[in-house]
PyMOL Python script that loads the backbone (N, CA, C, O; Angstrom):
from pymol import cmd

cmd.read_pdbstr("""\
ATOM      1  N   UNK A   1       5.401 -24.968   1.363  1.00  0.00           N
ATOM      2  CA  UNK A   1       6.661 -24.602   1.970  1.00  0.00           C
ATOM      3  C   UNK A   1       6.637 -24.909   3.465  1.00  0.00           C
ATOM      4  O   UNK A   1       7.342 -25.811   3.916  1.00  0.00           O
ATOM      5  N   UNK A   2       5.999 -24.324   4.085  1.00  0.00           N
ATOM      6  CA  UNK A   2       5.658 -24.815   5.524  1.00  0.00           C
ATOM      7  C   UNK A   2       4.416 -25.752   5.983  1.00  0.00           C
ATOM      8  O   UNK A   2       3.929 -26.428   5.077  1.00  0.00           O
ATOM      9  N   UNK A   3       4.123 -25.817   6.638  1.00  0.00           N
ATOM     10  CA  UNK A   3       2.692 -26.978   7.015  1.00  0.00           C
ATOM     11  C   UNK A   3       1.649 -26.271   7.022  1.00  0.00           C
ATOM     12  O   UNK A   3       1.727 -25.043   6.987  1.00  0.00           O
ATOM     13  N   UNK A   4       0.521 -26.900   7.067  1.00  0.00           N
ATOM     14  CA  UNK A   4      -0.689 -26.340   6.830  1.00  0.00           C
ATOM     15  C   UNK A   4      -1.500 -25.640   8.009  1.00  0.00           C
ATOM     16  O   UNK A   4      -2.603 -25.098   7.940  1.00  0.00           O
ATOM     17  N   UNK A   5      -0.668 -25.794   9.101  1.00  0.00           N
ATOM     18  CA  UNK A   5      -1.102 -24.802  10.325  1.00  0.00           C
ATOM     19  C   UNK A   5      -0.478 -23.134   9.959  1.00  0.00           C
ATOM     20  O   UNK A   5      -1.180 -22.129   9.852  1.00  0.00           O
ATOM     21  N   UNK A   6       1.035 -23.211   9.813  1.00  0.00           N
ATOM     22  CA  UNK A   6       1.622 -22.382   9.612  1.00  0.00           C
ATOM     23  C   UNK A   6       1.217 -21.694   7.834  1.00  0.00           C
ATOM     24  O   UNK A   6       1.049 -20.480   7.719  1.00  0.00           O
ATOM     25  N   UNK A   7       1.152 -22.226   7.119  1.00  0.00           N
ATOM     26  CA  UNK A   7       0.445 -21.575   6.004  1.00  0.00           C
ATOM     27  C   UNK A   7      -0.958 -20.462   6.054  1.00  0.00           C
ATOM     28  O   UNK A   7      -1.194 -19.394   5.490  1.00  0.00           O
ATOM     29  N   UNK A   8      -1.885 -21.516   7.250  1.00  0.00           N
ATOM     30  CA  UNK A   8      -2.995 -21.081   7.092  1.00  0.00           C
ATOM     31  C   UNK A   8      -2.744 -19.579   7.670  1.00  0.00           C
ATOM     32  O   UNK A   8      -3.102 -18.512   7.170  1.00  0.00           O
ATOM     33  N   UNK A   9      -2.062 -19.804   8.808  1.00  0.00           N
ATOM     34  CA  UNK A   9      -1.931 -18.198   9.466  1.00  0.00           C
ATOM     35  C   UNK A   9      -1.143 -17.470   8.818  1.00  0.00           C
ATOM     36  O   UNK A   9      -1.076 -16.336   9.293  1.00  0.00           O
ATOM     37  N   UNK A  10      -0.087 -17.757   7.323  1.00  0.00           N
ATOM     38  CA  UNK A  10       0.467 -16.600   6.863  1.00  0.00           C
ATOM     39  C   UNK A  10      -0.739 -16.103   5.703  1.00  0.00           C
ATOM     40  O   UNK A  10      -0.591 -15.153   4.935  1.00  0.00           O
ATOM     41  N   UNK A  11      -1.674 -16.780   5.761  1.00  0.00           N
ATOM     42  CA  UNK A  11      -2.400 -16.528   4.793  1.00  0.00           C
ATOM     43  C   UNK A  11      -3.730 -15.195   5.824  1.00  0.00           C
ATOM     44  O   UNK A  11      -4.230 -14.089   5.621  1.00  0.00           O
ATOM     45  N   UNK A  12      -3.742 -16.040   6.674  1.00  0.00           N
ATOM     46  CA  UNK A  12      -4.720 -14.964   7.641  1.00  0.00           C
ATOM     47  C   UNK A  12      -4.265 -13.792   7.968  1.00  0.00           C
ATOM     48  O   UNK A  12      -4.950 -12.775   7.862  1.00  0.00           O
ATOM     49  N   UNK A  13      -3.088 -13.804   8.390  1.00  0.00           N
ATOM     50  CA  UNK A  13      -2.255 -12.489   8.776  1.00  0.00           C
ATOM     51  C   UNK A  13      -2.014 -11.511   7.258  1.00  0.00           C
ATOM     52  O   UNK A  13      -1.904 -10.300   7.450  1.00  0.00           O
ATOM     53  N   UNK A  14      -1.946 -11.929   6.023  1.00  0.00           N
ATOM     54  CA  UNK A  14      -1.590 -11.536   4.853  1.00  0.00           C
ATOM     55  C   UNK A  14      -3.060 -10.528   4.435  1.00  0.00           C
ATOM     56  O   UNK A  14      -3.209  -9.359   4.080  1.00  0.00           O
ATOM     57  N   UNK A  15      -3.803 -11.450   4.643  1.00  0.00           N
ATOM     58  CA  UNK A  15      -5.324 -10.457   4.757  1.00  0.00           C
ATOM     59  C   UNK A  15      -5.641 -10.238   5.359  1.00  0.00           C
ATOM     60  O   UNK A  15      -6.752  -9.757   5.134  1.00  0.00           O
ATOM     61  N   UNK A  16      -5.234 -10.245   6.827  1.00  0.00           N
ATOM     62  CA  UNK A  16      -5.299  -9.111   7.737  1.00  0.00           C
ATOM     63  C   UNK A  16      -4.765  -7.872   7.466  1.00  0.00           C
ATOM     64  O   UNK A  16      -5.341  -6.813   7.717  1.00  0.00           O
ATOM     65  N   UNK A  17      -3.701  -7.976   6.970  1.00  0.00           N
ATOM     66  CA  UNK A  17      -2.560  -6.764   6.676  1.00  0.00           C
ATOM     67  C   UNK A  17      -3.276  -5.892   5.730  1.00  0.00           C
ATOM     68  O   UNK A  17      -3.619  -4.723   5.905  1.00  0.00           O
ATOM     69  N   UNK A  18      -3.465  -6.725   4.592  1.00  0.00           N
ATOM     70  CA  UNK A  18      -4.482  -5.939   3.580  1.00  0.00           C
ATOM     71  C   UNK A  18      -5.475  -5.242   3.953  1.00  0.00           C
ATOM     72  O   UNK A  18      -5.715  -4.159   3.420  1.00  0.00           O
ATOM     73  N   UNK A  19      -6.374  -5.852   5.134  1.00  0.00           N
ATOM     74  CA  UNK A  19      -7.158  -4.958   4.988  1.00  0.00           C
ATOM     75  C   UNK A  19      -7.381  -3.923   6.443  1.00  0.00           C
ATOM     76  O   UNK A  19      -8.336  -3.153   6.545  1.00  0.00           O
ATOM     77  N   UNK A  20      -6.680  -4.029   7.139  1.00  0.00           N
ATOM     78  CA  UNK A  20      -5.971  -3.101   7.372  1.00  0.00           C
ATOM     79  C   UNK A  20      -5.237  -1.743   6.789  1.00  0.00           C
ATOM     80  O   UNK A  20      -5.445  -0.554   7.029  1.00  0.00           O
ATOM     81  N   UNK A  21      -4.526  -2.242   6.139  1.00  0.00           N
ATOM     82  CA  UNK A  21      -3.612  -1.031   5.156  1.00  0.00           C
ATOM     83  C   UNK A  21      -5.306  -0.728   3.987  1.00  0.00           C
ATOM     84  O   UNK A  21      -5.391   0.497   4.071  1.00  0.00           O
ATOM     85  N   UNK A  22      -6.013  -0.995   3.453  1.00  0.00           N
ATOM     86  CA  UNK A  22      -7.448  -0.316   2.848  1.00  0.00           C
ATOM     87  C   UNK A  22      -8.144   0.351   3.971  1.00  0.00           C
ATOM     88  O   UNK A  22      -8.152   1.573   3.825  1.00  0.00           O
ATOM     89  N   UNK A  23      -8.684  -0.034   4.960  1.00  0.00           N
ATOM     90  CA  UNK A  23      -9.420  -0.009   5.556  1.00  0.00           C
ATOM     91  C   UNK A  23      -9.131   0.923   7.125  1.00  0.00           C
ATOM     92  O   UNK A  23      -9.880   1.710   7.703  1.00  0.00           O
ATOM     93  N   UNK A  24      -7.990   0.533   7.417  1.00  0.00           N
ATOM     94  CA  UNK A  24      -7.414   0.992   9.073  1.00  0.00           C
ATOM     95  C   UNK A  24      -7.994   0.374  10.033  1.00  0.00           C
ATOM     96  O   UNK A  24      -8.105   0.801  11.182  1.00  0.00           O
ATOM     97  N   UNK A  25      -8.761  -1.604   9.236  1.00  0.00           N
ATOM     98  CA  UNK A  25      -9.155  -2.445  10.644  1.00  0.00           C
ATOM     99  C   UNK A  25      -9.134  -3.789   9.683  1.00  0.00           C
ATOM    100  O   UNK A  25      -8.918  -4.054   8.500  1.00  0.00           O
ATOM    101  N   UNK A  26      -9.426  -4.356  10.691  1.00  0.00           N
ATOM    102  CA  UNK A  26      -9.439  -5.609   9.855  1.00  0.00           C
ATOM    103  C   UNK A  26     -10.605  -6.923  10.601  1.00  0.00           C
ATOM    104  O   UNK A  26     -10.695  -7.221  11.792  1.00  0.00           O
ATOM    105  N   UNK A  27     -11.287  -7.436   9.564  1.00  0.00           N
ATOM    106  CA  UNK A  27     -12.394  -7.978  10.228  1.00  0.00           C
ATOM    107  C   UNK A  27     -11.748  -9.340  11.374  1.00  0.00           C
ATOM    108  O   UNK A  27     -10.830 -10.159  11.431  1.00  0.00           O
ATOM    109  N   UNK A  28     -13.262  -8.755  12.364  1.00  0.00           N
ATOM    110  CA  UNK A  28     -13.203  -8.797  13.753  1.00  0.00           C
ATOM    111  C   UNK A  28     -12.618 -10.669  13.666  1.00  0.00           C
ATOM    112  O   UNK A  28     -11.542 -11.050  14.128  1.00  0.00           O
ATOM    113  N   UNK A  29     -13.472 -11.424  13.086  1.00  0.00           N
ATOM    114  CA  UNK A  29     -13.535 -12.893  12.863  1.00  0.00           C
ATOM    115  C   UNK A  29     -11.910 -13.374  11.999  1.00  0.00           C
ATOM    116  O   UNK A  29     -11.346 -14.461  12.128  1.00  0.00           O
ATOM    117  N   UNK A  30     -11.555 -12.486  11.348  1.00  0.00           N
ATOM    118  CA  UNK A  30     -10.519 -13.136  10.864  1.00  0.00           C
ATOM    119  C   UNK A  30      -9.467 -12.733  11.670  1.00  0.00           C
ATOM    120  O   UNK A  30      -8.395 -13.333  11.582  1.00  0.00           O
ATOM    121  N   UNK A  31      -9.576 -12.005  12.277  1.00  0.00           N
ATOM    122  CA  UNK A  31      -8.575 -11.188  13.599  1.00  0.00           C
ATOM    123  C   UNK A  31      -8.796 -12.826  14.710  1.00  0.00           C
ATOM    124  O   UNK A  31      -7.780 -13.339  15.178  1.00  0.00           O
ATOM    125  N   UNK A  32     -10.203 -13.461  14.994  1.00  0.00           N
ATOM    126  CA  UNK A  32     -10.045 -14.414  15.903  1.00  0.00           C
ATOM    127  C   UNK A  32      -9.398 -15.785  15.616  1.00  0.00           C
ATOM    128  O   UNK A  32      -8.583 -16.496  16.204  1.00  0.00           O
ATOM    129  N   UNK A  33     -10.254 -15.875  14.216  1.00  0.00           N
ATOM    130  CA  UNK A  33      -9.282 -17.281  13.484  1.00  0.00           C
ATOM    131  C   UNK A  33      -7.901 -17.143  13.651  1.00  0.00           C
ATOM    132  O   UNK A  33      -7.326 -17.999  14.322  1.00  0.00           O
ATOM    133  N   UNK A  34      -7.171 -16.086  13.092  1.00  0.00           N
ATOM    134  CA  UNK A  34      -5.463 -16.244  13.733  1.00  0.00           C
ATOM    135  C   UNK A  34      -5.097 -16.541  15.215  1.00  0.00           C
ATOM    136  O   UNK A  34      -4.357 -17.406  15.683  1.00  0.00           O
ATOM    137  N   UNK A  35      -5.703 -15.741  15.709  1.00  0.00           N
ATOM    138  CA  UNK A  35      -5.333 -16.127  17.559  1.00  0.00           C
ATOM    139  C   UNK A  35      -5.923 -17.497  17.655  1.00  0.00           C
ATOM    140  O   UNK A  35      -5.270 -18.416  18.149  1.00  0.00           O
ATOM    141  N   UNK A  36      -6.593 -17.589  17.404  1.00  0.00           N
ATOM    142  CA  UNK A  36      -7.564 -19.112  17.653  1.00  0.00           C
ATOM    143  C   UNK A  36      -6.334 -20.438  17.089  1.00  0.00           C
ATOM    144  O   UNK A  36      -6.108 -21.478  17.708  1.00  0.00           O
ATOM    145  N   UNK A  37      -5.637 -19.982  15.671  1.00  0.00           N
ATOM    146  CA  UNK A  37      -5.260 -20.505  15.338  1.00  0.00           C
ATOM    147  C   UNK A  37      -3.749 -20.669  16.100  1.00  0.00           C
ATOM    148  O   UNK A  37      -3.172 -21.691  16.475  1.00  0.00           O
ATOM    149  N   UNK A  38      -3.387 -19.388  16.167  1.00  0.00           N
ATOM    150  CA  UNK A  38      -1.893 -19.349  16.766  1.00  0.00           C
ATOM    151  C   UNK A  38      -1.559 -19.948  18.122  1.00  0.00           C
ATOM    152  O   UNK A  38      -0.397 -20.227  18.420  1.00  0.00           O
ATOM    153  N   UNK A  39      -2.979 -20.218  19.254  1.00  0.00           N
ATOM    154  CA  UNK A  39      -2.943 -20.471  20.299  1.00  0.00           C
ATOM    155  C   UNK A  39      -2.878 -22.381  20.493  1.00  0.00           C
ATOM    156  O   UNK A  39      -2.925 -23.061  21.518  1.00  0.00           O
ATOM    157  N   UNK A  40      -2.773 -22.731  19.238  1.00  0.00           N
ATOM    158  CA  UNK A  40      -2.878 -24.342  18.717  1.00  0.00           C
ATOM    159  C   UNK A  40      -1.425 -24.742  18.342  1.00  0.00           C
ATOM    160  O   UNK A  40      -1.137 -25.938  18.386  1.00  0.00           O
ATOM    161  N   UNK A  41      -0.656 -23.992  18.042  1.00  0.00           N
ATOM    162  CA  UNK A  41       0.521 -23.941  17.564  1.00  0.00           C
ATOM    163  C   UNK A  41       1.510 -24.570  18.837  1.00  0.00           C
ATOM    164  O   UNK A  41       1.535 -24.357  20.049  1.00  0.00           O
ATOM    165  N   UNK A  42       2.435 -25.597  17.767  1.00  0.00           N
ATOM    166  CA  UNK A  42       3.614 -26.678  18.722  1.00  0.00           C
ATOM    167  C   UNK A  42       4.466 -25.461  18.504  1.00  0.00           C
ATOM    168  O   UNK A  42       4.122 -24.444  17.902  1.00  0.00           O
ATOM    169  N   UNK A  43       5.692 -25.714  19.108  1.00  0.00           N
ATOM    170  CA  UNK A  43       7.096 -24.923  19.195  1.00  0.00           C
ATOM    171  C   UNK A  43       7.408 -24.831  17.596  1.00  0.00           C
ATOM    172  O   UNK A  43       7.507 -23.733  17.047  1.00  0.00           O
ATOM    173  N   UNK A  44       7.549 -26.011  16.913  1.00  0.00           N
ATOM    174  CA  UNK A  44       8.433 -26.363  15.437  1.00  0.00           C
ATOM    175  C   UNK A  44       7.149 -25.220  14.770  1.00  0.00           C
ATOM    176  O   UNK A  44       7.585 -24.307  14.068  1.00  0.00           O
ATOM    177  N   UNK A  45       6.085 -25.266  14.928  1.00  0.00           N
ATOM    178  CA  UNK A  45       4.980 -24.374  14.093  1.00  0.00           C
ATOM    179  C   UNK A  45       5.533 -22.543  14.287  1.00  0.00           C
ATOM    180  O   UNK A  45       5.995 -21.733  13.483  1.00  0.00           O
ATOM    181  N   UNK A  46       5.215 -22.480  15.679  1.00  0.00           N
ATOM    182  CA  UNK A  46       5.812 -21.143  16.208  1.00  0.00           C
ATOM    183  C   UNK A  46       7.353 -21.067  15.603  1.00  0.00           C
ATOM    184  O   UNK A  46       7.333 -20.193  14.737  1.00  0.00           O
ATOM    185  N   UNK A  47       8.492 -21.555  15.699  1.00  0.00           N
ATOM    186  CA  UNK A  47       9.785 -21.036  14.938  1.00  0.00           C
ATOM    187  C   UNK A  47       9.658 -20.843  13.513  1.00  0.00           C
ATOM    188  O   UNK A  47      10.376 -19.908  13.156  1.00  0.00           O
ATOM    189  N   UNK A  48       8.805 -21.547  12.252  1.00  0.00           N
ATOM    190  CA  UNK A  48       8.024 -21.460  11.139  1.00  0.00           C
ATOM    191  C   UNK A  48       7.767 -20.094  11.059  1.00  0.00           C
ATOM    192  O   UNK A  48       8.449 -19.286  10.428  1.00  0.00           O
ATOM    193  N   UNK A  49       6.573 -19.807  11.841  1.00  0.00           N
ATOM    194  CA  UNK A  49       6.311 -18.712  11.397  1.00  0.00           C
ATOM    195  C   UNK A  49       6.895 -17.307  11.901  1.00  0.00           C
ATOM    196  O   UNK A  49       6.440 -16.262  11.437  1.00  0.00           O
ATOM    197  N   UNK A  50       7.994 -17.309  12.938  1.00  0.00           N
ATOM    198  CA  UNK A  50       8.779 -16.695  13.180  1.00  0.00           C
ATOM    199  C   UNK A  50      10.101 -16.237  12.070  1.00  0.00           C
ATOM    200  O   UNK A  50      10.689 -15.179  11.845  1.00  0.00           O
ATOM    201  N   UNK A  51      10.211 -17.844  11.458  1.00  0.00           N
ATOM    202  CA  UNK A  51      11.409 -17.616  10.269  1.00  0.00           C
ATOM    203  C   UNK A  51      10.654 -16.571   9.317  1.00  0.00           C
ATOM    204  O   UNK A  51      10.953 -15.381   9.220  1.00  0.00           O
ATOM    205  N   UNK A  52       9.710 -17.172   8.690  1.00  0.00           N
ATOM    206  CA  UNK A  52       8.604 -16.406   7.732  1.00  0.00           C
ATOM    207  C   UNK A  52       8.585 -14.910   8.329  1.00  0.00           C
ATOM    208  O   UNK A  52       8.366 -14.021   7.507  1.00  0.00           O
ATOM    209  N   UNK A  53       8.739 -14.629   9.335  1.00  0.00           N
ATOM    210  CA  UNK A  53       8.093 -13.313   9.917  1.00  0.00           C
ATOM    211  C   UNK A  53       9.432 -12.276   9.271  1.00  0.00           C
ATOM    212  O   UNK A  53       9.415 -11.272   8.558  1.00  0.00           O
ATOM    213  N   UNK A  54      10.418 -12.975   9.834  1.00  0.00           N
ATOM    214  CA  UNK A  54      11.876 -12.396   9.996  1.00  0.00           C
ATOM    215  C   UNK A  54      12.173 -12.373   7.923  1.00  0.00           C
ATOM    216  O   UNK A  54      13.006 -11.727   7.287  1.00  0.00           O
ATOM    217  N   UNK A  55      11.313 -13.159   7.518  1.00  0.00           N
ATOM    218  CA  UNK A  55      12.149 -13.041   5.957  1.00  0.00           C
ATOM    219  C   UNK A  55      11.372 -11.997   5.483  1.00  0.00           C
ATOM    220  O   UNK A  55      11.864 -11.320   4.581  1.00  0.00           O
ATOM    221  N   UNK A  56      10.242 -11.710   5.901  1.00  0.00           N
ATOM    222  CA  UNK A  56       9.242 -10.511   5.266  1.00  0.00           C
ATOM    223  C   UNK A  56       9.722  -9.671   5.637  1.00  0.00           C
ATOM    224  O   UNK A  56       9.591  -8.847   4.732  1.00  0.00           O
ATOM    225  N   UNK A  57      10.592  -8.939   6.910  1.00  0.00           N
ATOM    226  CA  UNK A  57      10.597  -8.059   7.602  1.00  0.00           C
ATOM    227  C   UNK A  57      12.547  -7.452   6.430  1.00  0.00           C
ATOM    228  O   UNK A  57      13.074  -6.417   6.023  1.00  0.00           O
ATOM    229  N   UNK A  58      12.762  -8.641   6.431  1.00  0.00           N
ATOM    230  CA  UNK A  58      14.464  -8.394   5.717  1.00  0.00           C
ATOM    231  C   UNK A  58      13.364  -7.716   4.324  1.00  0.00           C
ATOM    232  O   UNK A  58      13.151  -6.504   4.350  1.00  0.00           O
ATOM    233  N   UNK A  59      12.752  -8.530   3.225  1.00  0.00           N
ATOM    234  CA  UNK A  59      12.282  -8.439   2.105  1.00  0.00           C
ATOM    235  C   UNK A  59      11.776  -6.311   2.347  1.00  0.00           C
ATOM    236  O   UNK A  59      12.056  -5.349   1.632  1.00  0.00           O
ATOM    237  N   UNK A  60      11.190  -6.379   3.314  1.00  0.00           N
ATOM    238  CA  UNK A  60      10.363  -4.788   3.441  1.00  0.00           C
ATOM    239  C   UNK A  60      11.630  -3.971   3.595  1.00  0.00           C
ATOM    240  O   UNK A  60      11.649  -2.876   3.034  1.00  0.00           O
ATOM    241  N   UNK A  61      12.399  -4.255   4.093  1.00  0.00           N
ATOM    242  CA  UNK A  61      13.640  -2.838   4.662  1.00  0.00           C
ATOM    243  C   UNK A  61      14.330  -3.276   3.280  1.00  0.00           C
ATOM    244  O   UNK A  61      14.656  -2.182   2.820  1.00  0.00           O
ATOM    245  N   UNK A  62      14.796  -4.384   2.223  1.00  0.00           N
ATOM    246  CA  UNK A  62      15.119  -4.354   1.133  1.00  0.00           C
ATOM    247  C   UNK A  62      13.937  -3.273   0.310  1.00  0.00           C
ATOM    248  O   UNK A  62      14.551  -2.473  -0.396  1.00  0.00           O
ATOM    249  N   UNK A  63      12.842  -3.130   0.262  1.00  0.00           N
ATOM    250  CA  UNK A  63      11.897  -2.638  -0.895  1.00  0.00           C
ATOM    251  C   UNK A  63      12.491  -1.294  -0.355  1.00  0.00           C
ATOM    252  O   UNK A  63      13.106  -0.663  -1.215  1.00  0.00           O
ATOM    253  N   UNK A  64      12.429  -0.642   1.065  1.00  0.00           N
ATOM    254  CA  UNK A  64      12.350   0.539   1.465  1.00  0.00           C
ATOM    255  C   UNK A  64      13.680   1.093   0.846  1.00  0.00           C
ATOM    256  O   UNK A  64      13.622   2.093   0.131  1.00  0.00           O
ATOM    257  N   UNK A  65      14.703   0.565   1.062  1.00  0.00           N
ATOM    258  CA  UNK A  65      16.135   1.086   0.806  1.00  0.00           C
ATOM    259  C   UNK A  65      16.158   1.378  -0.354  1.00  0.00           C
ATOM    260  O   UNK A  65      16.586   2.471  -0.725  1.00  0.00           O
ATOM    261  N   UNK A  66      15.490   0.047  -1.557  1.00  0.00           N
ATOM    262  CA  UNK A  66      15.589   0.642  -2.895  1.00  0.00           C
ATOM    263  C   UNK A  66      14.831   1.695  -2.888  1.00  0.00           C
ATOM    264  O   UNK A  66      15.581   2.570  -3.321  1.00  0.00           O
ATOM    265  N   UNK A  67      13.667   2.247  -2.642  1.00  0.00           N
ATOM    266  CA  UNK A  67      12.891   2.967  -2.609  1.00  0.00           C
ATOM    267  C   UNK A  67      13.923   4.426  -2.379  1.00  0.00           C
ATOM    268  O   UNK A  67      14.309   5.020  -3.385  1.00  0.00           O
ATOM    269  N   UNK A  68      14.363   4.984  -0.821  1.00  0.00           N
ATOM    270  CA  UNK A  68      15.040   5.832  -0.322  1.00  0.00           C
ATOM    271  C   UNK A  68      16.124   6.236  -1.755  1.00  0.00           C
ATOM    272  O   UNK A  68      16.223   7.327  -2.317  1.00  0.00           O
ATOM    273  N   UNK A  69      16.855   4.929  -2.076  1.00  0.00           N
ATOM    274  CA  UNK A  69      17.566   5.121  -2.999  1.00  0.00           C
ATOM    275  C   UNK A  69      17.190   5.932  -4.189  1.00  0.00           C
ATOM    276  O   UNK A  69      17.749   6.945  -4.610  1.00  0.00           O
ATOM    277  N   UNK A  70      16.198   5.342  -4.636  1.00  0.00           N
ATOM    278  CA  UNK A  70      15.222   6.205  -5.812  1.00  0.00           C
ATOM    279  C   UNK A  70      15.304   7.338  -5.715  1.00  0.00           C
ATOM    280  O   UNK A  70      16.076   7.978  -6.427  1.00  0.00           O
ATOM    281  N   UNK A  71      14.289   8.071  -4.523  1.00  0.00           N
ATOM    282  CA  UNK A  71      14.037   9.202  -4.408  1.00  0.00           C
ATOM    283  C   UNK A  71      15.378   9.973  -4.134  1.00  0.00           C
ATOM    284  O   UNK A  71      15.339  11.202  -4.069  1.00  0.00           O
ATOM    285  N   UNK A  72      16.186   9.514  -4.024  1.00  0.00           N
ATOM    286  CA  UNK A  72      17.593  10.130  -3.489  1.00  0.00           C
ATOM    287  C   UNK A  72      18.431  10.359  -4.567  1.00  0.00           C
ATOM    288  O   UNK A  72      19.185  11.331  -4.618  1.00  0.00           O
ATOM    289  N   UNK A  73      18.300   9.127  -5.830  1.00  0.00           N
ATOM    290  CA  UNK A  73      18.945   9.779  -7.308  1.00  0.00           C
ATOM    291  C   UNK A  73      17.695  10.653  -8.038  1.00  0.00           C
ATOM    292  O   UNK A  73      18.156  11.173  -9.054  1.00  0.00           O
ATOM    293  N   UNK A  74      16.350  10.971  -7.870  1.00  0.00           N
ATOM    294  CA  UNK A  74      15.921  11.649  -8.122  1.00  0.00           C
ATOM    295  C   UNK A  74      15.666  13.076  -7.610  1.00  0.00           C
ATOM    296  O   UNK A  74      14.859  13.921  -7.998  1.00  0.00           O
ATOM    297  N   UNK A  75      16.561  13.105  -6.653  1.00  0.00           N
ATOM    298  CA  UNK A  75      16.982  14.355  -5.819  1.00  0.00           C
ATOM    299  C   UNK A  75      17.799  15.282  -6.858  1.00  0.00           C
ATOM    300  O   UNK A  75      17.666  16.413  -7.325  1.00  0.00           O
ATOM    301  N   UNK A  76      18.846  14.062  -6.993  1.00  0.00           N
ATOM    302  CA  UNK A  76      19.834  14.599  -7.293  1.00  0.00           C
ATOM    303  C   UNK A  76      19.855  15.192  -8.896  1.00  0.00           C
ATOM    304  O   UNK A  76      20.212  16.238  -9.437  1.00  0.00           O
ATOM    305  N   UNK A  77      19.390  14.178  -9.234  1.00  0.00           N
ATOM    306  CA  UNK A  77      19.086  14.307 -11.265  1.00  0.00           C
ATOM    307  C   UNK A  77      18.207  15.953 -10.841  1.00  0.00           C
ATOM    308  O   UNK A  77      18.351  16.920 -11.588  1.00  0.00           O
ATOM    309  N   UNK A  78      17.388  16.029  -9.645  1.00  0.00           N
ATOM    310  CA  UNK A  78      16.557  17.304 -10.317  1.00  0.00           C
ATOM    311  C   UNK A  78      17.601  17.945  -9.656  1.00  0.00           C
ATOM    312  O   UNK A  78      17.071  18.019  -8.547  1.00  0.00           O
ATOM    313  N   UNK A  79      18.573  18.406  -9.530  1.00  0.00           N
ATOM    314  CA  UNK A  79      19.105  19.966  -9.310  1.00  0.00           C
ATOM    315  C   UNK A  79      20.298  19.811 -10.757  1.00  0.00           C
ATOM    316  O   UNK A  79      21.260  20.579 -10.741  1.00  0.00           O
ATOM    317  N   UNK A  80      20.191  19.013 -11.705  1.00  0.00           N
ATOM    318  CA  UNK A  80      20.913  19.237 -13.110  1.00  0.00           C
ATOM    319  C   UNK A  80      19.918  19.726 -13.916  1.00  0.00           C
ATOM    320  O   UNK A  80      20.125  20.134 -15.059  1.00  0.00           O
ATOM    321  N   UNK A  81      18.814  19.704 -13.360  1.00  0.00           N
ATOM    322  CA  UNK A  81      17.588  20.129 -14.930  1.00  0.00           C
ATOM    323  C   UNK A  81      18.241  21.476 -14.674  1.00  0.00           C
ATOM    324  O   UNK A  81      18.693  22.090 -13.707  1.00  0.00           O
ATOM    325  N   UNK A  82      18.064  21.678 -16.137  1.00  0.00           N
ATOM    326  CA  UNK A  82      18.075  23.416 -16.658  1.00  0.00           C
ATOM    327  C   UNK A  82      17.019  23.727 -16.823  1.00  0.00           C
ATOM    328  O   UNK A  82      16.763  24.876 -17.185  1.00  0.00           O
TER     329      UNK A  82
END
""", "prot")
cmd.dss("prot")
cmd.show_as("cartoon", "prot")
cmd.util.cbc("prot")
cmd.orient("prot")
C-alpha cells in the first residue's frame, strides 16, 4: 500500500504499540530503528505516514463509539430485568 520506508515504520510503531500496551515499555532498539528510520524520511514518506496515522486514529474513535454504544444499550436492557 505505501512504500517500503513507510511500511517498515508502520510495522515498527505497530510493535511498539504492542508491546507497550503488554508490557508499559517497549524495547529500547526497536524504539531506535523507528527514529533512525523516521529521521530518513522525504516529505511524500512523512505525509504517508501521517495519512496512515490519521486513518488509525478515525478507525479507534469508530471501535470506541461502538463500544460506549454497547455498554450504553446494556445499561439500559439492565434496568428491564425483573
Amino acid at each position: 500500500m505505501y512504500n517500503k520506508n513507510v511500511n517498515r515504520a508502520i510495522q515498527l510503531q505497530t510493535e511498539i504499540n504492542k508491546q507497550i500496551d503488554k508490557f508499559d515499555w517497549a524495547q529500547e532498539e526497536l524504539v531506535n530503528d523507528l527514529e533512525n528510520l523516521l529521521d530518513t524520511f522525504n516529505s511524500h514518506e512523512c505525509e504517508l505516514l501521517i495519512e496512515w496515522y490519521n486513518e488509525q486514529s478515525r478507525i479507534e474513535d469508530s471501535c470506541k463509539q461502538l463500544e460506549l454504544d454497547f455498554y450504553n444499550e446494556q445499561e439500559v436492557l439492565s434496568q428491564w430485568d425483573i
